[in-house]
N, C-alpha and C positions, 0 to 999 in steps of 0.2 A: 822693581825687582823682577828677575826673570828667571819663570818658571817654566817647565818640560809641558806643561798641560794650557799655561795660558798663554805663555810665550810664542807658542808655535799653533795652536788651536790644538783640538783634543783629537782629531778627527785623522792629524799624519800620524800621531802618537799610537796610538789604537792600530789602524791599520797593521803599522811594523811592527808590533808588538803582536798581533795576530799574525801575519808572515813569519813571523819568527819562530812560534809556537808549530804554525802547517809545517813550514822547513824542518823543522827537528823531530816532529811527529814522523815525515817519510825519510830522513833519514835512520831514524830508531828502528822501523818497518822494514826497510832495506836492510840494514847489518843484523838485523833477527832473521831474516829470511835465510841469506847468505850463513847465517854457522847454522842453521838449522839444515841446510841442505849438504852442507861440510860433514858437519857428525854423524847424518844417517851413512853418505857416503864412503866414512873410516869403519862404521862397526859392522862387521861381518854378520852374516843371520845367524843364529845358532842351529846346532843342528839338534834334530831328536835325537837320545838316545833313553835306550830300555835295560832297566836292571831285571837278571834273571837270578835263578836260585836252582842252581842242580837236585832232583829229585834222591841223587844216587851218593854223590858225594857231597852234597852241602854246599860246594860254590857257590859262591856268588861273583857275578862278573857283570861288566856294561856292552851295550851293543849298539853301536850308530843304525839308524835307521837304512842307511845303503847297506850296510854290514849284512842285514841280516834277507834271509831268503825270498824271495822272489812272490809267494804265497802269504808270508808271515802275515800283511796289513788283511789284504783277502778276508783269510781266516778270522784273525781278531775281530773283523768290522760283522763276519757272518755268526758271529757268538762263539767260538771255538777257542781255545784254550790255545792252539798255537805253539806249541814246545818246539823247540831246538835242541841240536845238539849241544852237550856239554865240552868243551874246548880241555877242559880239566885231564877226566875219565875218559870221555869219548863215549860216555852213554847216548846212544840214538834215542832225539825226542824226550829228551828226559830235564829238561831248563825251563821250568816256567818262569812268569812275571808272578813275584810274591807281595806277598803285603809286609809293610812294613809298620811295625810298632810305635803309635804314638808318642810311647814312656820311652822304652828301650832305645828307638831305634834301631831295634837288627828286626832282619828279615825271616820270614819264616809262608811257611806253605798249609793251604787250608785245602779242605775238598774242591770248593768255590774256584782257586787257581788251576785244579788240574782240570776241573771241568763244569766250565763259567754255566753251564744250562741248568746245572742238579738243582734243587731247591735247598737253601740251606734250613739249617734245625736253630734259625735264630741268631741271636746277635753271640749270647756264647760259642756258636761253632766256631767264631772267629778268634778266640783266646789265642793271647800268643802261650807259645811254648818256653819263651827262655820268663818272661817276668810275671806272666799269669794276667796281664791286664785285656780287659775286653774293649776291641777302640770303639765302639757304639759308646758305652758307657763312660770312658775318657774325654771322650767330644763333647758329650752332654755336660760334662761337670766344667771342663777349660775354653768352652765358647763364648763370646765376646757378646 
């Protein structure tokens, strides 16, 4: 009777059977490579953008990172608060970056936004205004 393993000896069996496994192995290697260089190629980088919060009018509006002034990064990176104009009103230096509410989700302005150096008075100074929750306090109780 004839068999793949005694018929032929073990030894061409094995080999192809090994070739066959390397072969599929580098073509698997190869077409992973290729979409992987494909998909980075199609998606575009994102860009930054910054939500600000009018001190004057309550605005709230987004701003691409080219959008915005020349100084802006400067400033932020040198501890400064950084305001823009409000596009709204047209309040000069009156649009900070606000904090946003963990519960709520809206935006609101604290001391700490308009001027990142002041020392705050605690995790209370940061209460929001529209639903009263303190996000120190919210993170403690909803962290994983």
């Amino acid at each position: 009777m004839f068999s793949y393993f005694t018929g032929l000896g073990r030894r061409p069996v094995l080999v192809i059977a090994l070739l066959a496994i390397v072969c599929l192995a580098v073509v698997g290697a190869v077409l992973s490579v290729d979409w992987s260089v494909k998909r980075r190629a199609v998606t575009p980088p994102e860009e930054e953008d910054f939500t600000f919060l009018c001190d004057k009018c309550s605005a709230v509006f987004t701003r691409l990172r080219k959008e915005l002034p020349a100084r802006f990064m400067e400033d932020r990176m040198a501890g400064d608060a950084a305001p823009i104009d409000c596009p709204r009103c047209g309040a000069k230096a009156a649009a900070y970056i606000p904090h946003r509410c963990p519960s709520c989700g809206k935006y609101y302005l604290t001391d700490a936004c308009r001027d990142p150096l002041t020392p705050s008075e605690g995790p209370e100074s940061d209460r929001c205004p529209h639903c009263g929750t303190v996000p120190y306090e919210w993170y403690l109780k909803h962290r994983r």
